[in-house]
N, C-alpha and C positions, 0 to 999 in steps of 0.2 A: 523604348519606354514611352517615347511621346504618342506613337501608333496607337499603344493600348488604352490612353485616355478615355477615347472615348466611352468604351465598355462601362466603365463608372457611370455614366450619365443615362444608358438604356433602360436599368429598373425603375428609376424615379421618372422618365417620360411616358413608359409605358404605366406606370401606376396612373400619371395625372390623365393620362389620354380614356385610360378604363372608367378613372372618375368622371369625369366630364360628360362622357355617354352617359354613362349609369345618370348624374343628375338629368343630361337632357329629356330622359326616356322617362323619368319620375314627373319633370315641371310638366311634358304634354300629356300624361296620362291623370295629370291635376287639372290643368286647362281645360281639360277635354270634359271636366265631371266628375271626373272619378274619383278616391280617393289611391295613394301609393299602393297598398296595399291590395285595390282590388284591380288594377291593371296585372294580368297574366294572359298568357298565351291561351289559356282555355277558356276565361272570361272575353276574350275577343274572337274564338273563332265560334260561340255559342251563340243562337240566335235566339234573339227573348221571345219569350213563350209567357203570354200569360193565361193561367186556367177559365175559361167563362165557364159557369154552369148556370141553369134557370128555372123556372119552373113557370106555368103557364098563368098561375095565379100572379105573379109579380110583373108580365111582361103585359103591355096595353099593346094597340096596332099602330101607335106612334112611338113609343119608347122602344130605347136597346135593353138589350137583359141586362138584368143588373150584372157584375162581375161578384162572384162570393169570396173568391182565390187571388193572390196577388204574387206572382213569382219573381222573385230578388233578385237583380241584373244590377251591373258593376254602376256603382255612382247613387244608385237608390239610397234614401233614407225614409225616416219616417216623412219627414216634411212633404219629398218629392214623392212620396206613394199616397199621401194627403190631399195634395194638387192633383194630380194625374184622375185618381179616384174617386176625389170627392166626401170623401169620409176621412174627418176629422181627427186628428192625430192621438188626442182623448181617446176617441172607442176604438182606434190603432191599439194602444197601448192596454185599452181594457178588453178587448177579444185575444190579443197574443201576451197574455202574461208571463210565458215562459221566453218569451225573445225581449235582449235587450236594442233599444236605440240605437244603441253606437256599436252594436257587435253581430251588422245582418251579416248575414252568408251568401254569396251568389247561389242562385238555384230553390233558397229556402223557401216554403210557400206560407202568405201567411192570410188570415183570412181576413175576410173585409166586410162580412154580415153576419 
């Protein structure tokens, strides 16, 4: 009787052990920028891609084209697509009126002119 003790004690260690990961793998995927939610295995092995298009009328022989497209990579919000781009989280919010703030998508594109 005293041999099988143990076995009582393996579900609850392996339960604490899976929790533990599980938080580690959430706090650095917070630390790192992101939000829980958008750390995934396919949001990590995808490489950001952001759309430039131009036209000849907006580009001078000192400036970069402007960007029109903004494509949604893990940790983005509006604030950090505001900063990065330059465009004001206002005309963010008035050019994509069908996306909300707090519910981008990895991948989604959204426009910036």
């Amino acid at each position: 009787m005293l041999r099988d003790d143990w076995r009582r004690y393996v579900a609850p260690a392996a339960f604490l052990a899976a929790a533990t990961i599980a938080v580690v793998l959430i706090r650095s995927g917070v630390e790192a920028g992101g939000s829980p939610r958008a750390v995934t295995t396919a949001s990590l092995s995808t490489p950001r891609k952001h759309v430039v298009t131009s036209t000849a009328a907006t580009t001078t022989a000192n400036s970069p084209p402007a960007k029109r497209f903004w494509t949604v990579q893990a940790g983005d919000t509006f604030g950090v697509i505001s900063a990065k781009s330059g465009v004001p989280v206002a005309m963010l919010e008035q050019l994509n009126p069908s996306v909300h703030s707090t519910s981008l998508f990895i991948g989604e594109k959204l426009r910036l002119k």
